[in-house]
C-alpha positions as CSV (number, residue, x, y, z in Angstrom):
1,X,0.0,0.0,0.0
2,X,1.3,3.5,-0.4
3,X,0.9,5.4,2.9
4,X,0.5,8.7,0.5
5,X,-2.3,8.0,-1.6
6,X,-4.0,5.1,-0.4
7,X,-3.5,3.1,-3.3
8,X,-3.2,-0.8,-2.8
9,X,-1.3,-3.2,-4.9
10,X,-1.5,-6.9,-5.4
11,X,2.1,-8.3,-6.3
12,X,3.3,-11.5,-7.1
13,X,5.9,-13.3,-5.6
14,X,9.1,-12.0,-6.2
15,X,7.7,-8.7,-7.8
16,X,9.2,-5.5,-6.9
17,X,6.8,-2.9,-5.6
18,X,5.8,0.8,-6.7
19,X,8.2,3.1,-5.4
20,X,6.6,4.7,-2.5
21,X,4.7,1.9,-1.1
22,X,4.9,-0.5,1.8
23,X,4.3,-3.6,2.9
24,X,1.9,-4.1,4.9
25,X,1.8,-6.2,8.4
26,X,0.2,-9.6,8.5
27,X,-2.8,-8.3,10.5
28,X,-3.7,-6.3,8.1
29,X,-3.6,-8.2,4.9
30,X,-6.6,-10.1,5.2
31,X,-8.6,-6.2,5.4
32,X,-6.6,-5.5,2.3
33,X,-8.0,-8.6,0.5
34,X,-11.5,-7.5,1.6
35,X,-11.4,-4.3,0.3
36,X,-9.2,-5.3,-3.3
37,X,-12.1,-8.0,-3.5
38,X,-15.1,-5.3,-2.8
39,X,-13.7,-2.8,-5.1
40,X,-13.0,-5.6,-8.0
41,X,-17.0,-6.5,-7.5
42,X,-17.9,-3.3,-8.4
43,X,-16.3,-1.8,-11.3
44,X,-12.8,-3.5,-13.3
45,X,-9.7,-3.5,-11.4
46,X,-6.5,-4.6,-12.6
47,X,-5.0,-7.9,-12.5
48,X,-2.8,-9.3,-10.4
49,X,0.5,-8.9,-10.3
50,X,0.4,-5.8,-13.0
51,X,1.7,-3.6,-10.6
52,X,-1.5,-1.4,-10.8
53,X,-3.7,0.1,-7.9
54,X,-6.2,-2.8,-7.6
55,X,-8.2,-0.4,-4.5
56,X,-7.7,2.6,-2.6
57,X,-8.0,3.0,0.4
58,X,-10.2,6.3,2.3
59,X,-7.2,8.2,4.3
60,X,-9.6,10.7,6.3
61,X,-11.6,7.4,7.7
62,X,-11.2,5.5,10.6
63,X,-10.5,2.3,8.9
64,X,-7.6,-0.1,10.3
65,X,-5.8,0.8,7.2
66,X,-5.9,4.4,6.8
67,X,-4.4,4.4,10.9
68,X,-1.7,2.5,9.9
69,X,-1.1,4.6,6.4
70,X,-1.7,7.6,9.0
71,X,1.0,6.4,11.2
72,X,3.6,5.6,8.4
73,X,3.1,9.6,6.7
74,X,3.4,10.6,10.3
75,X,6.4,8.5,11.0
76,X,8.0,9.7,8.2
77,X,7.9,13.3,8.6
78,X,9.2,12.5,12.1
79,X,11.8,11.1,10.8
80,X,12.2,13.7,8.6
81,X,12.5,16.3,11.7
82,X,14.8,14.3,13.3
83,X,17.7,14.2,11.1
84,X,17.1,18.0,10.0
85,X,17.7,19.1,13.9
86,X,20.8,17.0,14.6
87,X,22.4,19.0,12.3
88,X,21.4,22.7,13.8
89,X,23.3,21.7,16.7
């Protein structure tokens, strides 16, 4: 999943991922599946394995997987911070 834009990706094994996105933890796969499957129930996704968005995901909801795209943006810029005020000292 990209943490940025919500998009979600089914890869095969062995397939290098979009840059910008992230794996995502075991607990949340099986909500991944469910939404990939809803989304590909209602209008065409794309295959698997093409290295397409197959869903996206709702960032401003409340949803198991926009918390943990929430926390990766906001881990991020944290990062981010960090490394910029070690070097003002």
């Amino acid at each position: 999943m990209n943490p940025d834009t919500g998009h979600l990706f089914r890869l095969r094994r062995g397939e290098d991922a979009p840059e910008g996105t992230e794996i995502l933890p075991d607990d949340l796969q099986r909500y991944a599946e469910l939404k990939a499957r809803m989304v590909a129930g209602v209008k065409v996704g794309y295959g698997p394995g093409t290295g397409e968005p197959v869903a996206k995901v709702n960032l401003r909801s409340s949803t198991p997987l926009a918390k943990w795209a929430k926390k990766k943006r906001l881990e991020r810029i944290r990062n981010k911070s960090r490394r910029v005020n070690r070097g003002r000292k």
